[in-house]
N, CA, C and O of each residue as an XYZ file, in Angstrom:
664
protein
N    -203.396    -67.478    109.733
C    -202.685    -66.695    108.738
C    -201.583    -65.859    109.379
O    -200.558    -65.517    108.789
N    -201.914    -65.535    110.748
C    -201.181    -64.518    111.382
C    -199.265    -65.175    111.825
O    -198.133    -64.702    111.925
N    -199.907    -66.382    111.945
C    -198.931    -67.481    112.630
C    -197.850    -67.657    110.912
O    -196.622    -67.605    110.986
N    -198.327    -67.789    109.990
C    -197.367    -67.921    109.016
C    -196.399    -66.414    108.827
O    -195.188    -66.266    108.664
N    -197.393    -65.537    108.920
C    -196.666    -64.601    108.534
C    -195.287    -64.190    109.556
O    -194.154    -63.734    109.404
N    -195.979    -64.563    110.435
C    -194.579    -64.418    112.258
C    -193.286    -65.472    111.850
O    -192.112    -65.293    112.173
N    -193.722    -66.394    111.207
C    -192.590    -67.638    110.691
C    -192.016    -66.768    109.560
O    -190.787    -66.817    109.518
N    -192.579    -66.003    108.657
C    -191.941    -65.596    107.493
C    -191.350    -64.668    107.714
O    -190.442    -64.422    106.919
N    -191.556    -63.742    108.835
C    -190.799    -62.597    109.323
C    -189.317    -63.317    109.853
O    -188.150    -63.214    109.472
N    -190.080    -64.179    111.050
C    -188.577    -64.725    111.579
C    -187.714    -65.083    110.173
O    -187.056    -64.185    109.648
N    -187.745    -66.310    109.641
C    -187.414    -66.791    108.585
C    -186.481    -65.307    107.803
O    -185.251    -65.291    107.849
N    -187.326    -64.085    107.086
C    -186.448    -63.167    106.552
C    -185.631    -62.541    107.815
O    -184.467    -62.849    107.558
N    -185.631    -61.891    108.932
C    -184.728    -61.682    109.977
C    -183.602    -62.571    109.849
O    -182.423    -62.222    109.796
N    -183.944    -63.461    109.815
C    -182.760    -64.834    110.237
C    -181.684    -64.648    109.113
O    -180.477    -64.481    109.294
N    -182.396    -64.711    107.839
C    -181.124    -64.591    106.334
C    -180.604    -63.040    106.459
O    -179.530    -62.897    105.874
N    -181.118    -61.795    107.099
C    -180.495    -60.622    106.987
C    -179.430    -60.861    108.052
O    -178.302    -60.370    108.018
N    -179.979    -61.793    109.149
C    -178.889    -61.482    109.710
C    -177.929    -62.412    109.746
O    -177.016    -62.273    110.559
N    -177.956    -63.403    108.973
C    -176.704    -64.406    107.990
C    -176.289    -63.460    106.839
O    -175.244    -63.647    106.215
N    -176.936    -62.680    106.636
C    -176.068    -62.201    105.540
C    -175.484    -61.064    105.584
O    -174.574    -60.777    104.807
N    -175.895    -60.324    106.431
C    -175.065    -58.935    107.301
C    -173.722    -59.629    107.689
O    -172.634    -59.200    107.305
N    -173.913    -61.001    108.669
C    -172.916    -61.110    109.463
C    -171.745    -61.654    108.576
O    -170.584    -61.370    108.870
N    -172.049    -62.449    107.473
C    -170.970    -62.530    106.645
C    -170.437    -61.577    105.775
O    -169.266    -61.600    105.396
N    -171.266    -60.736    105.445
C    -170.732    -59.422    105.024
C    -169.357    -58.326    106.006
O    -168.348    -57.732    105.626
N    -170.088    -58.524    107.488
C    -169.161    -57.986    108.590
C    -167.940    -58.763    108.336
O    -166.939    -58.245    108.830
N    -167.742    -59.889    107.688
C    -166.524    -60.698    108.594
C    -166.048    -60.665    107.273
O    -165.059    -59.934    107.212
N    -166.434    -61.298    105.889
C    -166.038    -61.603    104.758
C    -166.107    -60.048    103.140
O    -165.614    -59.930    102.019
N    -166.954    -59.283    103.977
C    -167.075    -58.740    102.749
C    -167.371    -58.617    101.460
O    -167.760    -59.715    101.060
N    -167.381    -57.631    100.405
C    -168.037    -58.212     99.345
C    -166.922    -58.623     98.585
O    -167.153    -58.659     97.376
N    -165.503    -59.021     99.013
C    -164.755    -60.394     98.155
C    -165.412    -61.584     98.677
O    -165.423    -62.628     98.025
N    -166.033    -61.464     99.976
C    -166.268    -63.075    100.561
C    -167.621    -63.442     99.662
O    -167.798    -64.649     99.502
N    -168.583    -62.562     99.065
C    -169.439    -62.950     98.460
C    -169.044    -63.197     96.586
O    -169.619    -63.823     95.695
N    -168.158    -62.599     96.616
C    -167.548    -63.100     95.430
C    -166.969    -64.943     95.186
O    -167.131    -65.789     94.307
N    -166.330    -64.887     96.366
C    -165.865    -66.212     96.460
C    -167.024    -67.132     97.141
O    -167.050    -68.359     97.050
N    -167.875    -66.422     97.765
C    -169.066    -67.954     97.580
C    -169.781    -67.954     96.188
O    -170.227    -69.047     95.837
N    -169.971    -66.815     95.280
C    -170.900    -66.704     93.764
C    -169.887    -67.937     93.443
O    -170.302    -69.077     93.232
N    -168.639    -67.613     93.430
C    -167.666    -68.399     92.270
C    -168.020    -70.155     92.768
O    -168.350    -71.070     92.013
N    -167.803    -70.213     94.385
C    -168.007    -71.595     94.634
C    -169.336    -72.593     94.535
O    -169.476    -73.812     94.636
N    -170.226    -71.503     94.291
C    -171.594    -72.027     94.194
C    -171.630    -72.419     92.602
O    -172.192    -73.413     92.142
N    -170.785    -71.255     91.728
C    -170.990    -72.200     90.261
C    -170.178    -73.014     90.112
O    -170.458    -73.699     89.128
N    -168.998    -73.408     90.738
C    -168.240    -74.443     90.588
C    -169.332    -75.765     90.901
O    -169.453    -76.684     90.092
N    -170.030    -75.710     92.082
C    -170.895    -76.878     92.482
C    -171.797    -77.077     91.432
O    -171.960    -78.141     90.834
N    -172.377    -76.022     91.224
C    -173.698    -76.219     89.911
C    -173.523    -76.358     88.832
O    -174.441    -76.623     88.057
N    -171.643    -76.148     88.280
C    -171.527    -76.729     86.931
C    -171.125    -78.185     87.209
O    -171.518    -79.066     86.444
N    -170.302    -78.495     88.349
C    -169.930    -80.100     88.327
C    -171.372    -80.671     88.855
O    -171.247    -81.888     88.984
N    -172.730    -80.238     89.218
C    -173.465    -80.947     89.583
C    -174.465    -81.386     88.155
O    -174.922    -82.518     87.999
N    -174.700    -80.108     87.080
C    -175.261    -79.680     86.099
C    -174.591    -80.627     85.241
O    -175.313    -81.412     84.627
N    -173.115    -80.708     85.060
C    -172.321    -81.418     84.330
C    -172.506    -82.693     84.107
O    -172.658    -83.310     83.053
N    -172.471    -83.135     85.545
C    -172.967    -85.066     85.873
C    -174.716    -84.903     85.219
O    -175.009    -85.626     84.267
N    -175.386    -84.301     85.575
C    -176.941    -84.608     85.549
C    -176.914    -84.820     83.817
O    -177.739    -85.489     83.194
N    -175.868    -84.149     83.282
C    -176.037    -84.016     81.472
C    -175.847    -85.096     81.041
O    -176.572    -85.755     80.295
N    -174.266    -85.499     81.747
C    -173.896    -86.617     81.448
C    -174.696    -88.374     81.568
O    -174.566    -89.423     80.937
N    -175.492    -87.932     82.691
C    -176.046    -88.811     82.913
C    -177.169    -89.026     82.097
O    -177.537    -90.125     81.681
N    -177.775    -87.791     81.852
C    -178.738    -88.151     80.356
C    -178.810    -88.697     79.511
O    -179.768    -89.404     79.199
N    -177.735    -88.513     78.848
C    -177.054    -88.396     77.797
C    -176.042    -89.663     77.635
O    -175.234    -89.790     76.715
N    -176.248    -90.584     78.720
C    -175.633    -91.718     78.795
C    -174.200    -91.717     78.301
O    -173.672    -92.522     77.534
N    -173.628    -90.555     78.944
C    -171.958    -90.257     78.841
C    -171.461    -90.341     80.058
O    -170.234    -90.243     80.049
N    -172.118    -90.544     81.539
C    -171.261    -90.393     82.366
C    -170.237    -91.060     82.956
O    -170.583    -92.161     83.386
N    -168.888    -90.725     83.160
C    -167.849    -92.063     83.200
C    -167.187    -91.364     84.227
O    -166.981    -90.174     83.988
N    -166.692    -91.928     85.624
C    -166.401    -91.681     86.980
C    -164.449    -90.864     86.585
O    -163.818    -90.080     87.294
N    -164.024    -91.513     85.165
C    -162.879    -90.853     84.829
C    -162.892    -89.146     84.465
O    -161.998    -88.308     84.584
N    -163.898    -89.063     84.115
C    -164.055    -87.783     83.464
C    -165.081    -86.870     84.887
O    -164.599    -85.757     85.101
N    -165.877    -87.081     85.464
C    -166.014    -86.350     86.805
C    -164.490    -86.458     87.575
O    -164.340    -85.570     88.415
N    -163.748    -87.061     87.481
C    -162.759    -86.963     88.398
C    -161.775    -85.797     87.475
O    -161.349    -84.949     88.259
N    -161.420    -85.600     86.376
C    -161.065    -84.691     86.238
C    -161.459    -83.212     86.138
O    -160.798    -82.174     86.106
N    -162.850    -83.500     86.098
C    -163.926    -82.294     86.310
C    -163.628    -81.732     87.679
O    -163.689    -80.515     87.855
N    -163.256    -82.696     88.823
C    -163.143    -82.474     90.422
C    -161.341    -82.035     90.468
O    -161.058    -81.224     91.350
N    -160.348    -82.454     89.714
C    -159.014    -81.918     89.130
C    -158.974    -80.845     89.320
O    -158.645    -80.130     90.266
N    -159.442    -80.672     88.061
C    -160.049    -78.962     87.198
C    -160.727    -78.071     88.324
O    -160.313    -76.931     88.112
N    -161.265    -78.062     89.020
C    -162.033    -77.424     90.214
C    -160.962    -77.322     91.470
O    -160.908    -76.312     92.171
N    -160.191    -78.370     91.660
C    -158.932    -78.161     92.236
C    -158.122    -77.100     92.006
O    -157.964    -76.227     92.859
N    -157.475    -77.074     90.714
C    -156.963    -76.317     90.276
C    -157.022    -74.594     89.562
O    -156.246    -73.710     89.199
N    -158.583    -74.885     89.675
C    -159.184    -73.188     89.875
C    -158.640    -72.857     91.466
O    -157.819    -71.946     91.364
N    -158.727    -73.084     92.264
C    -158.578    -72.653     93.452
C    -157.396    -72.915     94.033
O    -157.356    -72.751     95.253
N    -156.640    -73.199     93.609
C    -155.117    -73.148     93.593
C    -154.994    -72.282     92.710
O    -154.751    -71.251     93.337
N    -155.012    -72.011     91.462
C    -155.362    -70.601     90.936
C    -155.649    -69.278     91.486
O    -154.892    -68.310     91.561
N    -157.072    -69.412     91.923
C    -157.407    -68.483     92.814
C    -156.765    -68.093     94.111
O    -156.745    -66.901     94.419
N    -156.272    -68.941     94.846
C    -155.066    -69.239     95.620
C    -153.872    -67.984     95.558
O    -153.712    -67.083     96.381
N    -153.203    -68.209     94.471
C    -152.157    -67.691     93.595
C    -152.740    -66.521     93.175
O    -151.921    -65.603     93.223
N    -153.724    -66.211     92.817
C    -154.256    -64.517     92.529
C    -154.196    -64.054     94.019
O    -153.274    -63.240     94.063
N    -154.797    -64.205     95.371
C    -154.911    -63.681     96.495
C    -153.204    -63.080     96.718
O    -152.780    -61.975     97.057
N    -152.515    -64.355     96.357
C    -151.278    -63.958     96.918
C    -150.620    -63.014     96.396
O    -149.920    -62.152     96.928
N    -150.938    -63.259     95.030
C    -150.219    -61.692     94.018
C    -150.800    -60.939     94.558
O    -150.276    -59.848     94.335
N    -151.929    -60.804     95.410
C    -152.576    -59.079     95.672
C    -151.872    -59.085     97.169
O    -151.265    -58.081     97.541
N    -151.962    -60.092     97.898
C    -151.112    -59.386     98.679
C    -149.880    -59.240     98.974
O    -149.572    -58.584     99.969
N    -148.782    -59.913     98.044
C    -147.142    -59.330     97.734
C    -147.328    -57.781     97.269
O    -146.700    -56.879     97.823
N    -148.293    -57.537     96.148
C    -148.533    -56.354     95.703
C    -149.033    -55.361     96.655
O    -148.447    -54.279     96.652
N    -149.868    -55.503     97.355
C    -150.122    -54.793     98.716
C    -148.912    -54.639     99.625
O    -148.575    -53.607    100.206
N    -148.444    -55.558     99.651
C    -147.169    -54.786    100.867
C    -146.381    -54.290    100.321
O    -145.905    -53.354    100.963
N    -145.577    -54.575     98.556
C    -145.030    -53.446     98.535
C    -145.293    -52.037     98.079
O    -144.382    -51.210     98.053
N    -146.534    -51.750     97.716
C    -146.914    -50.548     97.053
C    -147.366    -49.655     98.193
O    -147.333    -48.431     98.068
N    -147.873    -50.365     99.528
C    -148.203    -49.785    100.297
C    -147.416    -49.676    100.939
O    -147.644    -48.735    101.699
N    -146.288    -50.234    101.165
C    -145.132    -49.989    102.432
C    -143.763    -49.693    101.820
O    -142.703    -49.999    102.366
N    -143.917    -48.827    100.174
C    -142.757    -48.538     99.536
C    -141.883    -47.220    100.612
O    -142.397    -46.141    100.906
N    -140.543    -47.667    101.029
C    -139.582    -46.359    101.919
C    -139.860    -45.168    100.711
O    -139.806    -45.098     99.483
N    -140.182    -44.313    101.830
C    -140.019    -42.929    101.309
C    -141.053    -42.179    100.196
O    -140.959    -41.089     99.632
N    -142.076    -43.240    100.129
C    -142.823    -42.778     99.127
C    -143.937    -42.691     99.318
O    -144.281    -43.775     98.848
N    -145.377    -41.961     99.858
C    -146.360    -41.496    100.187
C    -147.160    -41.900     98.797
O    -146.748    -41.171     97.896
N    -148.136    -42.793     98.343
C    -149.383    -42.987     97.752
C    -150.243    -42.352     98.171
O    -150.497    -42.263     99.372
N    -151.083    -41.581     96.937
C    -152.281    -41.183     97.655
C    -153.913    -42.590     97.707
O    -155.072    -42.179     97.760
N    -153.653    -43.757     97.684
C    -153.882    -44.636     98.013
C    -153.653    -46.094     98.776
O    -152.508    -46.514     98.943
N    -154.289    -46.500     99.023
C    -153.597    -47.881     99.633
C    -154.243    -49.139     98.800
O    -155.466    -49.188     98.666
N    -153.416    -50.135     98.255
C    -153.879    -51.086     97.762
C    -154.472    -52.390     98.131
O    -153.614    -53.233     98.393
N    -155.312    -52.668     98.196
C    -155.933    -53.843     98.968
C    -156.211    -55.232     97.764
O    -155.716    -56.350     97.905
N    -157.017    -54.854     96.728
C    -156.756    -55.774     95.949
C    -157.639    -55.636     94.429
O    -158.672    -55.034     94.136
N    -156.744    -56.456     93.683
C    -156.797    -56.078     92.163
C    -157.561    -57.307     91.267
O    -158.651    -57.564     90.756
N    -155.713    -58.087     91.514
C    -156.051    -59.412     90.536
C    -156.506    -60.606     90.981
O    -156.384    -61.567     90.222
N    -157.064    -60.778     92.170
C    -157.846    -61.725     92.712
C    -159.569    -61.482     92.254
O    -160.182    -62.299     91.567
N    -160.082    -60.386     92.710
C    -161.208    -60.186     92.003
C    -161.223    -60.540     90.427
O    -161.895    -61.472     89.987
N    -160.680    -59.978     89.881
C    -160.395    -60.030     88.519
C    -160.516    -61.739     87.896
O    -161.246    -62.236     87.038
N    -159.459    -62.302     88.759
C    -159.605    -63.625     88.310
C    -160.810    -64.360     88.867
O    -161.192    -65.401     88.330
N    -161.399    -63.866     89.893
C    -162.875    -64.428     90.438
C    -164.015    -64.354     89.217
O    -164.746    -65.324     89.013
N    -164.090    -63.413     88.601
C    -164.901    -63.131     87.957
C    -164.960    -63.716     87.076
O    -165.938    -64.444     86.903
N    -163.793    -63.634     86.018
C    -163.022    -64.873     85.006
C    -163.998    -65.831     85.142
O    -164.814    -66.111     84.263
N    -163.913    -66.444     86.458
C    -163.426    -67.918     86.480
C    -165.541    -68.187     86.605
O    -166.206    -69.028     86.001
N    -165.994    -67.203     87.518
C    -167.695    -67.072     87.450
C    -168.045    -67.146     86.080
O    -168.685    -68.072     85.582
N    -167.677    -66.300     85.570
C    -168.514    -66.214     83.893
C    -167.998    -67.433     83.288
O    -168.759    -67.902     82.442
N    -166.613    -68.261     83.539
C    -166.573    -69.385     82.712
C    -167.520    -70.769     83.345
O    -168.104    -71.616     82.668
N    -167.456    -70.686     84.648
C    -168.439    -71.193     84.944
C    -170.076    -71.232     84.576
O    -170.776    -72.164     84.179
N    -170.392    -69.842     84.871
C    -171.979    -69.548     83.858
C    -172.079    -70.062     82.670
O    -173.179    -70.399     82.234
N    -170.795    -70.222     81.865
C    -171.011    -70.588     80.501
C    -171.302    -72.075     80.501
O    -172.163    -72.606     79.799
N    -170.491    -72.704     81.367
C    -170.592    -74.379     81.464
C    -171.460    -74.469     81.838
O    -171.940    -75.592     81.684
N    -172.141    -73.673     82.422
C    -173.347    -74.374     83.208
C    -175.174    -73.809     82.275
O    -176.364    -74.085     82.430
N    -174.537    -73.130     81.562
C    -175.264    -72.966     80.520
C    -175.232    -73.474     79.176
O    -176.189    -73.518     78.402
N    -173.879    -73.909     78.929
C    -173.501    -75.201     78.070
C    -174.607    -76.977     78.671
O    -175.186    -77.885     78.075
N    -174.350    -76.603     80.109
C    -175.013    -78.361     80.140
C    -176.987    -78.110     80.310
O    -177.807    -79.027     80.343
N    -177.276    -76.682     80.386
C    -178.578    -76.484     80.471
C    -178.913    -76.919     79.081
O    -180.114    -77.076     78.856
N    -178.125    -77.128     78.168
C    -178.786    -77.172     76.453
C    -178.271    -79.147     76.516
O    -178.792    -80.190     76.121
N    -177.367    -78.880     77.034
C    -177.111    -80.649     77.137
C    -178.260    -81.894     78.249
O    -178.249    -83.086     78.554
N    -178.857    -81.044     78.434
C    -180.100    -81.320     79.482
C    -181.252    -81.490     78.669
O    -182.116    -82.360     78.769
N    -181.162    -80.512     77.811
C    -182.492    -80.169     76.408
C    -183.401    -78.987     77.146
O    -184.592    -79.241     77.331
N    -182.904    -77.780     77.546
C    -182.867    -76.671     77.146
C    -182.628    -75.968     76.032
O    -181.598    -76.127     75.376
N    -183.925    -74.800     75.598
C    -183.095    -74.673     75.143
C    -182.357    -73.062     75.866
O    -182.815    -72.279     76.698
N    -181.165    -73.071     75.159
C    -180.219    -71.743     75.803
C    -180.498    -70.494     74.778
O    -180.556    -70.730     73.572
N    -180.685    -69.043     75.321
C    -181.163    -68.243     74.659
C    -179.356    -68.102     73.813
O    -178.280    -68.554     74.204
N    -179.660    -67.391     72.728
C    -177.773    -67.217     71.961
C    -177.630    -65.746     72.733
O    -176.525    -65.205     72.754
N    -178.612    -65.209     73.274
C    -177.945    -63.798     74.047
C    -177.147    -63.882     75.038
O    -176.161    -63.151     75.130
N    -177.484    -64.854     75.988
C    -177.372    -65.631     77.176
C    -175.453    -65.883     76.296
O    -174.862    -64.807     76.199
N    -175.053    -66.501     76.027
C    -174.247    -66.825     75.730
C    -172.757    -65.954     74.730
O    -171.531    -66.062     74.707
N    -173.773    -65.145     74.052
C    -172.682    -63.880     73.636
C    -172.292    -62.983     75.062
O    -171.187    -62.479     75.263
N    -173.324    -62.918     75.884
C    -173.105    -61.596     77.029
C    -171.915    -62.215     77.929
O    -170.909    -61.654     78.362
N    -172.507    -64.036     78.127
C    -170.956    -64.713     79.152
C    -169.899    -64.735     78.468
O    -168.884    -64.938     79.134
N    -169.698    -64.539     76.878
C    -168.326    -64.795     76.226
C    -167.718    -63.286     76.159
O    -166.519    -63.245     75.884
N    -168.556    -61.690     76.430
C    -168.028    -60.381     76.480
C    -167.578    -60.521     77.675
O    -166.533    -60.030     78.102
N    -168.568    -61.396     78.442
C    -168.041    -60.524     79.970
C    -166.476    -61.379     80.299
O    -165.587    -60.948     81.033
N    -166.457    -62.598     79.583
C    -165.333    -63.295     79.981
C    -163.813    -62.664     78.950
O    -162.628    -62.883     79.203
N    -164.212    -62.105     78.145
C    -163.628    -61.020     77.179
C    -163.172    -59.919     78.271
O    -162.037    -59.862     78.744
N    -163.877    -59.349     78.484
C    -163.959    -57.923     79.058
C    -162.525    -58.487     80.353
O    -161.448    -57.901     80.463
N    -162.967    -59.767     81.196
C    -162.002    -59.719     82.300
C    -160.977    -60.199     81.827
O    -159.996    -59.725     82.399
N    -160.658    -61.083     80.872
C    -159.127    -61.099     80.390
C    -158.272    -60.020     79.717
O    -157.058    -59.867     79.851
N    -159.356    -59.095     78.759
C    -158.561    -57.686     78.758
C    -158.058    -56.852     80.208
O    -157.086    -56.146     80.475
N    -158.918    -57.194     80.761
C    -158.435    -57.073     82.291
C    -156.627    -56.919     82.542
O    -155.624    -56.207     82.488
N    -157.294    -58.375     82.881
C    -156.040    -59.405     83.487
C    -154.497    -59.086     82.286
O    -153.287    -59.005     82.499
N    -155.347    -58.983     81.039
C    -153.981    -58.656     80.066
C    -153.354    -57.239     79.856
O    -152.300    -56.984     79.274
N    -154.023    -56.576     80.313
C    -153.213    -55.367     81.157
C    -152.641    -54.846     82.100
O    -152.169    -53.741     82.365
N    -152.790    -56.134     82.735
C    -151.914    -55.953     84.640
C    -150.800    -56.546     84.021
O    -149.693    -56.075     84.281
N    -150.902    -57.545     83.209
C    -150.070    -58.514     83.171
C    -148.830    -57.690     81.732
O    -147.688    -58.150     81.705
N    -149.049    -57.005     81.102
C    -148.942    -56.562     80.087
C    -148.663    -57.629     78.729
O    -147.545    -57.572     78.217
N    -149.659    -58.571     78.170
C    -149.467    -59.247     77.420
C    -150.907    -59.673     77.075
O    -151.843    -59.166     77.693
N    -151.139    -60.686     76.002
C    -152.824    -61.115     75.515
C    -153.047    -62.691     75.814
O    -153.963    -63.485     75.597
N    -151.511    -62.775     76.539
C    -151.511    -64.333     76.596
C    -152.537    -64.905     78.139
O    -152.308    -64.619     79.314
N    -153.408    -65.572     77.706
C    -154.144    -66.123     79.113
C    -154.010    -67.936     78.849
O    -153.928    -68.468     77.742
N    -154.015    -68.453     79.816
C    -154.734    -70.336     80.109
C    -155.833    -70.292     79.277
O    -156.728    -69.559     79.699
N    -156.075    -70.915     78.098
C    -157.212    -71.422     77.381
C    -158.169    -73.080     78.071
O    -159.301    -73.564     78.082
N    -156.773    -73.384     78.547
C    -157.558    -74.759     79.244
C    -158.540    -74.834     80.211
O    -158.991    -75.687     80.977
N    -158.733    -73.659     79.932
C    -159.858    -74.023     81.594
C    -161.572    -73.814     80.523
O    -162.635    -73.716     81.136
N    -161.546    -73.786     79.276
C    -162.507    -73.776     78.289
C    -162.833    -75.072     78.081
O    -163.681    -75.368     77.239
């Protein structure tokens, strides 16, 4: 008994210190951007398993599923960079002292977005599986995906967002 528990110690040591050390290097955006990449995998993996149920799966339509996943992160891509054009000049404006420094805004912002639309798909194919999906479960991912485009539509000053990624 003694011998398992010495494995289970090592074993938890080992993930604190995988997960300290990516914390040291990546931070908590770097854990943002593995949440987001882990539901990208589990909705295109969740997605196929539905499809495959459901005797819909067609290698045309995973390939644009793998598109679409492209193009979040070229997205996401394009948010990093707006935060850091926006970072150098707010922080390195001549002559003008902030009592802050900006590091970053609309990259998180769009991380989150893009997580909760993910949660939703992937809670969309849990009912396409024959789950069933609670309707709470599904109002809370459509506020929270609410909540970050009011976000985003106030940096941006407008209500207009990409619907296609629904």
């Amino acid at each position: 008994m003694e011998q398992n528990n010495d494995l289970l110690l090592q074993v938890k040591v080992a993930a604190a210190a995988a997960c300290g050390t990516f914390t040291a290097l990546f931070g908590w955006m770097g854990w943002l951007v593995l949440g987001w990449a882990l539901c990208m995998a589990a909705d295109f993996i969740t997605g196929c398993a539905a499809a495959g149920k459901n005797r819909e799966w067609r290698s045309e339509t995973a390939r644009e599923g793998l598109w679409h996943k492209l193009g979040m992160i070229v997205a996401v891509a394009a948010a990093a960079g707006t935060d850091w054009v926006l970072g150098m000049v707010i922080n390195n404006l001549p002559g003008m002292a902030l009592p802050f420094t900006y590091s970053v805004l609309i990259c998180p912002v769009v991380l989150v977005w893009y997580i909760v639309t993910e949660l939703g798909s992937i809670a969309e194919n849990a009912g396409r599986l024959g789950a069933p999906v609670p309707a709470f479960l599904t109002r809370i991912l459509a506020q929270l995906q609410k909540t970050a485009e009011e976000m985003l539509e106030e940096e941006r000053g407008d209500d207009k967002y990409d619907k296609r990624d629904k």
